[in-house]
C-alpha positions, 0 to 999 in steps of 0.5 A: 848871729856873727859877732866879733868880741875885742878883748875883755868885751863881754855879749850877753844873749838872750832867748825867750820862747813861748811855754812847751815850744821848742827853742831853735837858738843854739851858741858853738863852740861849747866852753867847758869853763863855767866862770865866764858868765852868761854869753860871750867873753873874751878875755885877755886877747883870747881867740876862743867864745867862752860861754854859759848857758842857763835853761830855765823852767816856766813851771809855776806852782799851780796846775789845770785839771781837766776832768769829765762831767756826766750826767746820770738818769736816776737809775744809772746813779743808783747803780753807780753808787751802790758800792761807792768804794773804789781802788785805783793801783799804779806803778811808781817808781824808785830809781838807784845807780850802780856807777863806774863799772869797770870791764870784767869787773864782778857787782853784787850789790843790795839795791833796796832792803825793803819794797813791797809789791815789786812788779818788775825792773830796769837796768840801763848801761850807759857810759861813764863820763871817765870813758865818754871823752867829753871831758867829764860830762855826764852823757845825760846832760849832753844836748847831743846824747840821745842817753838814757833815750838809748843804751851804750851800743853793744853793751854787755854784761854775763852772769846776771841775776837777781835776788828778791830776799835772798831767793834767785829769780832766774834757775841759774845765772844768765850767760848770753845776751840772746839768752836774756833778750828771748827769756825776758824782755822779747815777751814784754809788750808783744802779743802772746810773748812775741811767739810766731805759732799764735798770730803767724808773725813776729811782735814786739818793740824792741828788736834783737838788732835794736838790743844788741845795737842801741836798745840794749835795756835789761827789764826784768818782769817781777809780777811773780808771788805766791799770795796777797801777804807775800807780796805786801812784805817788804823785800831786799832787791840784791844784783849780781853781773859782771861787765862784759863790754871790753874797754869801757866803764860803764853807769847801770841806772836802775829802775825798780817799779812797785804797785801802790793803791789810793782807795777813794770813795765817789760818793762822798770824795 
């Protein structure tokens, strides 16, 4: 759409599109000025478009569940409800920031002081808005950032540990990029920790080329306890490291996943 806008004419455009379709409707330059309306606004002889654009949500307040129905012989029902308590376990999910780490700069910062079952956690290196040059905007609120999809390239950090009530999780600080990724997050989501002896190839995700290029996600498995008790107390989650990455300040947006259990009884609801 070309249009031309005389001075103090405001156009407004809008754009509607069917429910959980993707709207192919893009308006450029982009204003960082956000006094200037809905649309297009040319004020006082001004050359530049000038606009704000609002993205709305059609989410209502009801929902539809689907569910399956299936239909028991006598002896499968009687079997079935024999013992009708049942236990359904999920991970949720706590999520916390450490922000605006500067380069070499040292952390040691208490993350939680009390989270029972803890299973593992997730730290993302993403870059300030102060280092990003886009004049303050957060990069996951740019349409053009694939953050937090992926991490800041080449992002590093040393000295990395964590403290689960005062107890260190690794038998000393971890050093070296290839160091953590071979340790820890290789193993995650492959076949037997991605070793080559059991199965003759590699497996996994995430490559190292994709680790230290753009996937540079530092997940750390947390499903280690002694007993039921130890796990069901609540723990301090405290993290330590220091910012490698040379001449950027950096967000660490962290994920702390922890077990939780709804007990139902299916004969009764």
């Amino acid at each position: 759409i070309n249009e031309t806008i005389t001075s103090s004419q405001h156009l407004s455009i809008t754009s509607s599109v069917m429910p959980r379709q993707t709207c192919p409707f893009m308006v450029s330059p982009i204003s960082i000025d956000p006094n200037q309306g809905s649309g297009f606004n040319n004020a006082g002889g001004c050359k530049a478009v000038k606009y704000t654009l609002t993205v709305g949500n059609d989410v209502g307040t009801s929902c539809r569940f689907y569910a399956s129905m299936y239909n028991f012989t006598a002896e499968a029902e009687q079997l079935y409800i024999r013992n009708p308590e049942r236990t359904i376990l999920y991970n949720d999910i706590a999520q916390f920031v450490i922000p605006a780490v500067a380069p070499a700069a040292s952390i040691n910062t208490l993350i939680t002081s009390g989270i029972s079952r803890i299973r593992g956690l997730l730290m993302i290196p993403i870059v300030n808005q102060t280092s990003n040059g886009c004049n303050g905007l957060n990069s996951m609120q740019s349409p053009f950032s694939t953050c937090p999809a992926t991490t800041f390239p080449y992002a590093r950090i040393t000295n990395f540990q964590i403290q689960i009530s005062g107890r260190p999780v690794f038998a000393t600080p971890i050093q070296y990029a290839f160091q953590f990724y071979n340790q820890n997050l290789r193993p995650e989501l492959s076949i037997n920790g991605g070793s080559l002896r059991s199965i003759g190839m590699s497996s996994g995700c995430i490559s190292k080329t994709d680790f230290e290029s753009g996937y540079g996600y530092y997940y750390v498995p947390l499903t280690h306890y002694e007993n039921e008790a130890e796990d069901n107390t609540s723990k301090s989650i405290q993290i330590l490291f220091q910012n490698n990455t040379v001449g950027i300040n950096l967000d660490y947006i962290v994920y702390v996943y922890f077990e939780k259990q709804i007990n139902i009884n299916i004969s009764n609801g």
